[in-house]
N, C-alpha and C positions, 0 to 999 in steps of 0.2 A: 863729665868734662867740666871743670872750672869754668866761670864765668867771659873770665880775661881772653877767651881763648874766641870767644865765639860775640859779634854785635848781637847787640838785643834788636836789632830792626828787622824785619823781616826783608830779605830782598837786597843788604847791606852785604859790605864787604867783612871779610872777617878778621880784621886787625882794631880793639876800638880799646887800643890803653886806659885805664882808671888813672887819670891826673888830679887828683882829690886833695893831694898832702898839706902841707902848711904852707910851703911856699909859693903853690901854683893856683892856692883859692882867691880869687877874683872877686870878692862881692858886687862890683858895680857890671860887672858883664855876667855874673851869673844865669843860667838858661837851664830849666827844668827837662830841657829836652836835651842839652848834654848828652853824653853818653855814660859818664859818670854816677851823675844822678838817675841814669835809666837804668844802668848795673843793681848799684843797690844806693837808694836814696839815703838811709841813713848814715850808712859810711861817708858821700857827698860831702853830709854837711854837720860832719865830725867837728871839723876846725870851725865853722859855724856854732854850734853847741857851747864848745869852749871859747870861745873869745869874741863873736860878735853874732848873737841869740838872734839878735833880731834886724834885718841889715835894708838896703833899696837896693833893688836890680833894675838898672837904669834899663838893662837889656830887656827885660820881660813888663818892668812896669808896673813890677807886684814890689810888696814888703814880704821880706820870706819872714816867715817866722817856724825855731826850729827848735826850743826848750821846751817841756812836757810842762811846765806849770804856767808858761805863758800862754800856749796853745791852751789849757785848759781855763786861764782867766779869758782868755778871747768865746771859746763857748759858752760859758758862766754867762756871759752879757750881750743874749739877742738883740737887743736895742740902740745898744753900742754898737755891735760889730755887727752890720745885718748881713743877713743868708740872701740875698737880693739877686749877688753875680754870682752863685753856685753853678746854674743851667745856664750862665753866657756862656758861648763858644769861647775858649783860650786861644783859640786859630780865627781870625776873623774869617768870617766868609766873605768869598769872591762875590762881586755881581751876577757873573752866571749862575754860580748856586743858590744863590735868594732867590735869582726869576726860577729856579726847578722848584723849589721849594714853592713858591708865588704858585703853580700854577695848582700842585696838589689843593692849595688852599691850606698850608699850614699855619698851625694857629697854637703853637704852646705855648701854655700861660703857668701861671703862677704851683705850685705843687708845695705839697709838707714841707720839702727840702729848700725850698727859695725863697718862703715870703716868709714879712714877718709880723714882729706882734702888734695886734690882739689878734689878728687874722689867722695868725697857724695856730695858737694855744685853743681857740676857741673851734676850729674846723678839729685837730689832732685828737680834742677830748670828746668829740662826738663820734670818730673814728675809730678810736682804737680798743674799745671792745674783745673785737678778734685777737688782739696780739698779746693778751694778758696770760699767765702762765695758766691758769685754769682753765683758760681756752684752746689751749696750745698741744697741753696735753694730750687730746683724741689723735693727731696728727702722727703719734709717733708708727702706730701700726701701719698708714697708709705710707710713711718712708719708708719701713724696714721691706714692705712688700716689694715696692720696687727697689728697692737698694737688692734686695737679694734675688730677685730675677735677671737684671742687668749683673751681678756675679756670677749666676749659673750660666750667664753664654761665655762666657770666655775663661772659668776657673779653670776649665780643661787643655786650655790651649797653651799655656807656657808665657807669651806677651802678648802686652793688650798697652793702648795707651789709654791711662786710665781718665785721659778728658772724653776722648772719643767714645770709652765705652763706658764710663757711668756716671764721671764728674760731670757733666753737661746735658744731661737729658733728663736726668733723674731732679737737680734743683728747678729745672725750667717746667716738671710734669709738676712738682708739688709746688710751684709757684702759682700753676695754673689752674691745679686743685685751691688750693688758697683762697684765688680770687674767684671762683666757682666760673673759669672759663673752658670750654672746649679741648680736650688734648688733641685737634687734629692739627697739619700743618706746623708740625716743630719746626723740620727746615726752617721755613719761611720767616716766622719766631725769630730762627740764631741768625742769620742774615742781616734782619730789623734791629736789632737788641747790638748787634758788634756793629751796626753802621751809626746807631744812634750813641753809642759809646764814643767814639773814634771823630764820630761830629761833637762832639761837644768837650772832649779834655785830650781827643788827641792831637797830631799835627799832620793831616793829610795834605797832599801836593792841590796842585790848584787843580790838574787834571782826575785827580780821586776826588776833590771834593763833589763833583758834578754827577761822578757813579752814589757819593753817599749822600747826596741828597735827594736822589732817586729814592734810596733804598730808604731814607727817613721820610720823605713824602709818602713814598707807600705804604709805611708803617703806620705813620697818622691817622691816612684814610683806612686801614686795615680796622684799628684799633678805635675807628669808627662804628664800622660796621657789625664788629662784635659787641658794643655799647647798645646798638638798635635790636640787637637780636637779646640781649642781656633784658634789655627794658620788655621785651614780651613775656617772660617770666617774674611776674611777681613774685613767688616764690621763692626764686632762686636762692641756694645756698654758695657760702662764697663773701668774699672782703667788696668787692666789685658791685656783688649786690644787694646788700646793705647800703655800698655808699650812693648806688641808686636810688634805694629807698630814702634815704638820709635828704637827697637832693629833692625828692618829690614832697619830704616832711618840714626841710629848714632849706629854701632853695636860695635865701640869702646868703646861708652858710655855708653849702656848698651847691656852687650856681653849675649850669652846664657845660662852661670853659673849665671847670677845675675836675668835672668829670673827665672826660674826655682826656687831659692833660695827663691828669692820674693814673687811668689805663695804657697810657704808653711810658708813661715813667714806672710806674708800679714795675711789669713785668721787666724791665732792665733792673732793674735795684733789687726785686727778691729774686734773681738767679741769678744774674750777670758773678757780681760778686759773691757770691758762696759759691759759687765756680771754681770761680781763683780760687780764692781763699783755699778750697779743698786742694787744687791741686799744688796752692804751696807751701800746704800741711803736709802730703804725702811726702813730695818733693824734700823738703825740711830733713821729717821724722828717718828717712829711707837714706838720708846722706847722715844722720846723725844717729848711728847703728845702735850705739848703747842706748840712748832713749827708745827708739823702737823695740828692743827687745825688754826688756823694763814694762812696756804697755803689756806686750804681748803676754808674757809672764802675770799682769797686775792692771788688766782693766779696767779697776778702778779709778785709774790714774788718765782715765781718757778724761773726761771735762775737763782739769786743769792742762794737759797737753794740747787738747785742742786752742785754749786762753795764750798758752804759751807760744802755739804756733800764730795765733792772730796777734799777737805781740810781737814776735819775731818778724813774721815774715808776711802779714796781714794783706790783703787785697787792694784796703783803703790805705792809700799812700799819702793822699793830703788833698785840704774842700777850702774850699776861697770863702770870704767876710770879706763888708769892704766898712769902714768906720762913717757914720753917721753926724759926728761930731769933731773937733780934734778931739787926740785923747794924748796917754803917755802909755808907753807898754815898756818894761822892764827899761827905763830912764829914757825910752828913745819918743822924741816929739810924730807925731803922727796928725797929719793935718785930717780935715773932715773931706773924705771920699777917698780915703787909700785905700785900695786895693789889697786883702791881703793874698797870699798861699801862706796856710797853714798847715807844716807836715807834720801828720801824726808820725809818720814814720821813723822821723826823725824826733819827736818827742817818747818814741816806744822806746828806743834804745838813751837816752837820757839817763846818765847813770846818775848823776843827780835825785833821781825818783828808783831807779831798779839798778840794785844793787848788781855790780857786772853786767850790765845790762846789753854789751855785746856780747854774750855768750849765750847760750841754746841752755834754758835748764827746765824741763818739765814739773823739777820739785819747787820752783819758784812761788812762795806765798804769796804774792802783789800779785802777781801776772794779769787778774783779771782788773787792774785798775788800769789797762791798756789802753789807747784812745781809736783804735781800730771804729769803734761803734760812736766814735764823737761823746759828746758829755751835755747834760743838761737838757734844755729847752727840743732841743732838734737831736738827743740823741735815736739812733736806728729804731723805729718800732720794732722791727723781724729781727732783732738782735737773737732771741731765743727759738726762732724757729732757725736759724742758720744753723744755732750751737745745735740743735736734735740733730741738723744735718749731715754737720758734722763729725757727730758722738756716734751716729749709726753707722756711716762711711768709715768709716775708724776703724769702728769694735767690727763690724763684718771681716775687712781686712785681716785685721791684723789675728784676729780667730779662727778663719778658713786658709788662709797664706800667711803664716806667720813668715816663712822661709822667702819672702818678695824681696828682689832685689832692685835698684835702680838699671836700667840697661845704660848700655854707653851712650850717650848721645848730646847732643850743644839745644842748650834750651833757647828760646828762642820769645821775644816780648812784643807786643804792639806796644808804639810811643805812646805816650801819656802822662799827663804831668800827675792825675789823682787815683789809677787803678793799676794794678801791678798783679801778672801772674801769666804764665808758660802757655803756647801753645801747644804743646801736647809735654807730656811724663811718661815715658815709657818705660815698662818695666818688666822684668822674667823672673820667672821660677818653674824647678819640675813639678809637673803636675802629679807624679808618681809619687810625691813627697807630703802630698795635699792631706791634710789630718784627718778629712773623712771618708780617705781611702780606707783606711782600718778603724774609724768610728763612726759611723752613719748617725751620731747624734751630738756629732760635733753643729753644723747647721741649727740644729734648736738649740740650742747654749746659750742663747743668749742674753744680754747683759742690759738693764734701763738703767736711763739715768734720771736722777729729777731737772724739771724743766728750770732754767732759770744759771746763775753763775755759780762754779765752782765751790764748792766747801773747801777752807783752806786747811781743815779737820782732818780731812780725808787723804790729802798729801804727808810724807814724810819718806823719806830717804835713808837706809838703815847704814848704821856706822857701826864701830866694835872698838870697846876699850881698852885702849894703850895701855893705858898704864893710870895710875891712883895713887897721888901723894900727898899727904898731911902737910897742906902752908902753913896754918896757926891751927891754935885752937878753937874748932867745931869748923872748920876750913879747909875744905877738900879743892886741891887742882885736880884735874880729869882731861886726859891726854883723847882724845879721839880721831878716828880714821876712816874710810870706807870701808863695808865689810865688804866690800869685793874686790878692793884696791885699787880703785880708781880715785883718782885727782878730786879733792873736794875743792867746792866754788872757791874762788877768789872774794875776799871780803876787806869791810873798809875799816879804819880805825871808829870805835862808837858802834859798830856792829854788835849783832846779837845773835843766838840762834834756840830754836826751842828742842827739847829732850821731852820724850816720850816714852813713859815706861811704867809696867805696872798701875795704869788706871789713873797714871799724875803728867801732868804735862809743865813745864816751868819754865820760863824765857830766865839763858845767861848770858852777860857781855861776853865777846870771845877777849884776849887776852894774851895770846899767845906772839912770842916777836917775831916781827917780820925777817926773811932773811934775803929780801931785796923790797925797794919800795919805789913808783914810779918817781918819774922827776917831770917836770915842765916840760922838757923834750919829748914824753911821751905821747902816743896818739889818743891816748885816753886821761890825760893829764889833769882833766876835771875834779877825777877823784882817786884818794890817797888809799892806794889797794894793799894788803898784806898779801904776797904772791906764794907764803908757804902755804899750800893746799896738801899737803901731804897729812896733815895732821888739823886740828882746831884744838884750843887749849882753854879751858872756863876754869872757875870756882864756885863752890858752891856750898852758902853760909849754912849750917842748919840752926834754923830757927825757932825759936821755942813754942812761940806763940802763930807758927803760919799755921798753913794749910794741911800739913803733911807730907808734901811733895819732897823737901829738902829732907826730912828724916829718912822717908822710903828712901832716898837716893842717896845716903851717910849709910844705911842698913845692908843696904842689897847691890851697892854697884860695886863688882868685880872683873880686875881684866881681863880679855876676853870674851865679855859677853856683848850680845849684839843691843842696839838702842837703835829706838827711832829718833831721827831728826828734821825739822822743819827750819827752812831758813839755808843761808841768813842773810840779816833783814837790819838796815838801817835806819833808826827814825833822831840819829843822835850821831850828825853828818857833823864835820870838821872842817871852818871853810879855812881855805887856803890862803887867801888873801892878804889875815890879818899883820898887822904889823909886828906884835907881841901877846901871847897866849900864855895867861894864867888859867890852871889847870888847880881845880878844885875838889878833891875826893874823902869822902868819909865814910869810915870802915869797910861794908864788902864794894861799896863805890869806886873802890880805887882799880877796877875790875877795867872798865872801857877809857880811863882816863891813862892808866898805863900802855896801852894798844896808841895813845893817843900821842905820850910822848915819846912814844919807840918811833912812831913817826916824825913827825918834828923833829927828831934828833937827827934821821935820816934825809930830811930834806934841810938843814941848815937854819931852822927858823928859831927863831928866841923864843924860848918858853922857861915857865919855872913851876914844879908840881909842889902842894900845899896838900897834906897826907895827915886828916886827923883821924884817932879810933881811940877807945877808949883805955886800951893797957896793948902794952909791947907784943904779950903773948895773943892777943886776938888779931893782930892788923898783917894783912897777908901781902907775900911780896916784898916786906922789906929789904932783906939782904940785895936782890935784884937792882931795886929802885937804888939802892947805895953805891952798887956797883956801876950800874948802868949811866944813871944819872949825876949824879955828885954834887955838882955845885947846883946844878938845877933841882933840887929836890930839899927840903924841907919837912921835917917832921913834927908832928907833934902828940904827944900821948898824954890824956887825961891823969889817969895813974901817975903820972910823975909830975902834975902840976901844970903842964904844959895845956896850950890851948891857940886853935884857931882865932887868932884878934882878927874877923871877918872884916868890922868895920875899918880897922888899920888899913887891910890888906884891900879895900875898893876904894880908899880914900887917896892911897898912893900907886891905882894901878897908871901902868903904865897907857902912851898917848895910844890911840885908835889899838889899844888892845881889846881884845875879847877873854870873857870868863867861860872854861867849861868845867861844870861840876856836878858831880852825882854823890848824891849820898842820901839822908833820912830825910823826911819830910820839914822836919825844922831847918835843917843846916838852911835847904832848898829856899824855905819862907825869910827866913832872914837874909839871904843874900837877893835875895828880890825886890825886898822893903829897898834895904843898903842901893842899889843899883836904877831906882827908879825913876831918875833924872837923869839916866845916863841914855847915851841914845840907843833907839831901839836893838838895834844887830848883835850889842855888847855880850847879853849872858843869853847862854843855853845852856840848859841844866836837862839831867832824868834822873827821876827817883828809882833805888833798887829796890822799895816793895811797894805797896798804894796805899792807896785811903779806902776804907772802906765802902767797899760802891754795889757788893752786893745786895740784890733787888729783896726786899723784904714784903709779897704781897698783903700782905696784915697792915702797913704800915703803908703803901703806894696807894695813888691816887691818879684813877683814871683821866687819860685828856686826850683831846683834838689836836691832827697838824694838819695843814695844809698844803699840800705838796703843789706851791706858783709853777715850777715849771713842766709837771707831768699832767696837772688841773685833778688831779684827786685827793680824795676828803679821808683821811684817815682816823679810826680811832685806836691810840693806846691804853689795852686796859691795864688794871694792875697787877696782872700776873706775868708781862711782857715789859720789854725794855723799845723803847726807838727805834734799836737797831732790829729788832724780832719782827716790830711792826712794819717795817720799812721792804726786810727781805720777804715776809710772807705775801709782800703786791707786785713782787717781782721788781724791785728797783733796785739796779746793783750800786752797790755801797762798799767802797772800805772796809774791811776792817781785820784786826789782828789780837792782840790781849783782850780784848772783850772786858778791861778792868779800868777804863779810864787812866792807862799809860804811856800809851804809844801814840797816840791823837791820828790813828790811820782813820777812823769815822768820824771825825771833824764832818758837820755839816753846815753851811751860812744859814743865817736864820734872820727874816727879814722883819720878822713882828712878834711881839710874845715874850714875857719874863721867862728865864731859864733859872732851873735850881741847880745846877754847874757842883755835878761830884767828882769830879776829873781832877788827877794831877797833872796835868800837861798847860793849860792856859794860866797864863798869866793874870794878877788881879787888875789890871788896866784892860786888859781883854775879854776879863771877865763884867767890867762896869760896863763896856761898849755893848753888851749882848747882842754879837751880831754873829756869835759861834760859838757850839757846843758839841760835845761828845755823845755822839748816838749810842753809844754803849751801854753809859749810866745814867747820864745826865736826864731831867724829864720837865717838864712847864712847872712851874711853880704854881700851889692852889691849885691842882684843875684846869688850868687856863690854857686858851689854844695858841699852838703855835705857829705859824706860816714860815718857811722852808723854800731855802730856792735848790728846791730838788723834781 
């Protein structure tokens, strides 16, 4: 049953409209507890997104904040924006719930998630031990155990709700494994853990407040008494009792209020949410059939599915900052002690960062740069013990019940302004149906994964070739489709996608015309989509001097046959705003700048495209572009004399116009020089091949980073890259061409000369050294780096 149909409140009436649209968004009465925003928050704050990112709710008292790269500058800067009011109640409490609280003697103090620096960098890096991948790993046998105990009680029975019978007992037994606490008294556990939730980010009546502060008083003292019984085993194994010992060895660092604190926050934060989370994975995957069947089919596909579902549909909906200073965030004044909410959930869906990013897609390459898990300084330590969680809950499912259905039923939410997920998922299937009715070794089948984020290697999406026509010469268009016939993604002008075939993998612009394209009026108006998904349309140069990839694919691609695909993926966005766009392409560049003005033609905006290559017969798309374009288009071919006059054409561009241009690494250098008094936003460029950035160990030279926000010491030797160094510590990072192209592993860099092999930075960016490409780029000399990662 759809959402619309049923309140998310528990106990509420069942009529609760989504008034969300452009006309009825209110920023100054805005209320998180809405019903709107409790539906699905990022829909909410859609119109927010596009037109006013960052706003005041006079009603709540907060600054919402709701773009995926503001949200992520606000993480970036602890200090700035501190984690102070994370554990305030958003509900103030009543006097009578302070005096219940008062009598328990409650005393929560400071934890990982609220205080800030040097105080949590320096307590988190004596902490976190436990949560590194190497550590993490022993843990997977003791999930799968009870993940597949809690299946044999009910794989027989047809329906089960899958919170009641596995999502919720099973992350709270290995939460309590974790902290090496006692598994008796769960009850009592879920009780403590949903009252202490609901106290703190939901909006209980004044008459609940007084039952949950019962049930969080008791918890307190509960969560005492397990601490004193914790302390008689020195020994103990367990996150809990380390940081007992921790307290007995550095009792500055961590004194006996942040013990104590910690053991009742801990056990809400490693279950509460992988709860959710899981149940609104299931929920998700089980309403979105073809992906489910896809896992079921291709297992491999569960890590990035799970990334996808905590992007979609994630648990963590949004964590308060309050600013420390004034400051400015995306042009808006911000005084010192504003309040923020900042919604991940609303920056997950951000198509500005994820391409269609309202749509459900498993094969998505970014997905894991989600902000589910927060970013930086405070991101989630147990981020990787949730994914095992989840990866096992997955793959058990969907291996043993492939045939699981969704049952009918109106799902149903606790208020909250930062956690989001069902109480209960109900769901059936014939048991008669069960695949280890006739294979008794279906049950052992099963699938690991490695600890830590997604390989974005590991995804691709198979399509089949349309059709293959000769544009110029050594100039292949390549028509493609799904090979199963299903709708391929929605992509933007500047888009790309990667081909997978025979051992060669190769990013090309797509290129192909739209045959509708949004307008202003649209609800996703942000970004300029090409809506033909029936097909994807590229070229592809073959090069003399590449890799091989383009020859295998001039050799061997024939219609008909199937191809992997990954993507697609924008790092070569088109803003909309501009007044006038000059559109700059040379030879196979003219690739995303034609996607570029098929749009702009489509939405009415002045542009004029500039097409250099070196003879008639090699530059592809001309007829189109003649047709198409006419007065707005411009040629010029070397072979006849003719020639891009770059400097002409920057010297008379027009007012608050913008330059976008792809072509050879020259053209790019020269129009950068040309434009370097111009103000910043004016050119965006991408090169269609690179610079030379392949790692030559004969020739590298080993170095130090310093990773300020994680407190760990890295070495890079010279058989590895940054980005090797960086994923082998378990820190998830960007990243996508691996060739210093795409700048998706941009990382800040706070100290350290860089030897900068990337084509993506600018040379004014490159003098700042304050940002490099973890892919190629390395310390210059030997010299160490420091890293705000």
């Amino acid at each position: 049953m759809d959402d619309t149909s049923q309140c998310p409140f528990s106990g509420q009436a069942s009529k609760c409209p989504i008034t969300n649209d452009n006309g009825s968004f209110d920023p100054k009465h805005f209320n998180a507890f809405d019903t709107s925003y409790q539906l699905d928050p990022a829909s909410a704050l859609r119109w927010s997104r596009d037109n006013l990112p960052v706003f005041y709710s006079e009603e709540m008292g907060y600054w919402i904040v709701s773009r995926y790269d503001d949200i992520k500058t606000v993480f970036r800067d602890p200090i700035l924006f501190s984690a102070r009011n994370v554990l305030q109640k958003i509900t103030p409490a009543t006097p009578e719930a302070i005096q219940v609280l008062k009598g328990y003697d409650y005393g929560m103090d400071r934890t990982l998630v609220n205080e800030d620096e040097p105080a949590h960098m320096e307590r988190r890096r004596v902490l976190m031990d436990h949560f590194l991948p190497e550590n993490l790993a022993g843990k997977e046998a003791m999930i799968r155990r009870l993940t597949q105990e809690k299946v044999d009680q009910f794989i027989d029975s047809g329906r089960v709700d899958l919170i009641e019978g596995l999502l919720y007992e099973v992350p709270l037994l290995v939460a309590l494994h974790f902290l090496g606490v006692p598994e008796d008294e769960i009850a009592k556990l879920r009780t403590f853990s949903v009252a202490h939730s609901i106290n703190t980010w939901g909006k209980p009546t004044k008459e609940q407040q007084i039952d949950i502060a019962h049930d969080v008083g008791q918890f307190w003292q509960y969560a005492g008494k397990i601490i004193e019984k914790m302390r008689a085993e020195p020994n103990g194994k367990g996150w809990m009792h380390h940081t007992i010992r921790k307290n007995k060895e550095l009792p500055d660092v961590v004194p006996d209020s942040y013990v104590h604190s910690m053991m009742m926050a801990i056990i809400v934060a490693a279950h509460e949410t992988t709860s959710l989370a899981s149940a609104n994975m299931f929920r998700t995957l089980l309403t979105h059939r073809e992906a489910w069947e896809d896992i079921c089919a291709d297992p491999s596909l569960i890590p990035n599915a799970v990334e996808e579902c905590l992007r979609y549909a994630g648990s963590i909906v949004a964590w308060r900052r309050e600013t420390t200073a004034p400051t400015t965030l995306n042009g808006v004044q911000l005084p010192k002690g504003a309040k923020l909410l900042i919604v991940q959930a609303s920056g997950n869906r951000d198509e500005r960062h994820f391409e269609n990013g309202d749509d459900f897609d498993i094969y998505r390459d970014n997905t894991a740069e989600h902000l589910t898990f927060g970013y930086g300084a405070h991101q989630c330590m147990g981020k990787n013990i949730a994914r095992m969680e989840m990866r096992i809950f997955l793959e058990e499912i969907s291996r043993r019940i492939p045939h699981l259905q969704l049952a009918d039923q109106d799902f149903v939410y606790t208020p909250s302004t930062s956690f989001r997920g069902p109480e209960a998922v109900w769901v059936e299937w014939d048991p008669a149906q069960n695949p280890e009715r006739t294979n008794s070794q279906i049950k052992e089948q099963v699938v690991h994964f490695a600890v830590g984020a997604p390989q974005t290697q590991d995804v691709a999406r198979r399509v089949k070739v349309v059709a293959i026509e000769k544009e110029a010469d050594n100039i292949l268009s390549v028509v493609l489709s799904d090979a199963r016939g299903r709708a391929l993604p929605n992509w933007s002008a500047g888009a790309h996608v990667e081909i997978v075939s025979g051992g060669f993998n190769r990013k090309y612009s797509l290129c192909g015309k739209s045959s509708t394209s949004r307008t202003s009026s649209d609800h996703n108006s942000s970004d300029h989509t090409n809506d033909n998904t029936s097909h994807y349309k590229l070229a592809i140069l073959k090069e003399k001097n590449g890799k091989g990839g383009s020859q295998y694919f001039h050799d061997h691609l024939r219609e008909g046959m199937t191809l992997k695909l990954r993507g697609p993926s924008n790092r070569f966005h088109l803003d909309k705003t501009a007044a006038h766009y000059m559109l700059i392409a040379g030879d196979i560049g003219i690739t995303p700048i034609l996607a570029m003005a098929d749009y702009l033609k489509d939405i009415g905006k002045p542009y004029h495209i500039h097409y250099a290559g070196k003879a008639f017969s090699k530059m592809a798309f001309v007829k189109r572009l003649e047709t198409d374009h006419q007065e707005q288009f411009t040629l010029y071919v070397k072979s006849t004399g003719q020639r891009a006059d770059l400097a002409h054409l920057i010297e008379n561009l027009p007012q608050d116009a913008q330059i976008y241009a792809c072509g050879p690494e020259r053209m790019i250098e020269e129009l950068v020089m040309l434009t370097e008094d111009l103000p910043e936003d004016s050119l965006f460029y991408e090169y269609f091949s690179g610079t030379d950035t392949l790692l030559d160990p004969e020739k590298e030279q080993a170095f130090d980073v310093e990773l300020m926000d994680s407190g760990l010491q890295l070495t890079v030797n010279h058989t590895q890259t940054l980005l090797d160094a960086l994923e082998s510590a378990g820190i998830d990072i960007a990243s996508d061409c691996r060739e210093g192209l795409c700048g998706s592993c941009e990382v800040l860099v706070a100290n350290g000369k860089i030897e900068h092999r990337d084509a993506v930075l600018t040379r004014a960016e490159r003098a700042a050294n304050t940002r490099m490409m973890a892919c190629c780029s390395r310390a210059q000399n030997g010299a160490t780096l420091k890293l705000s990662l």
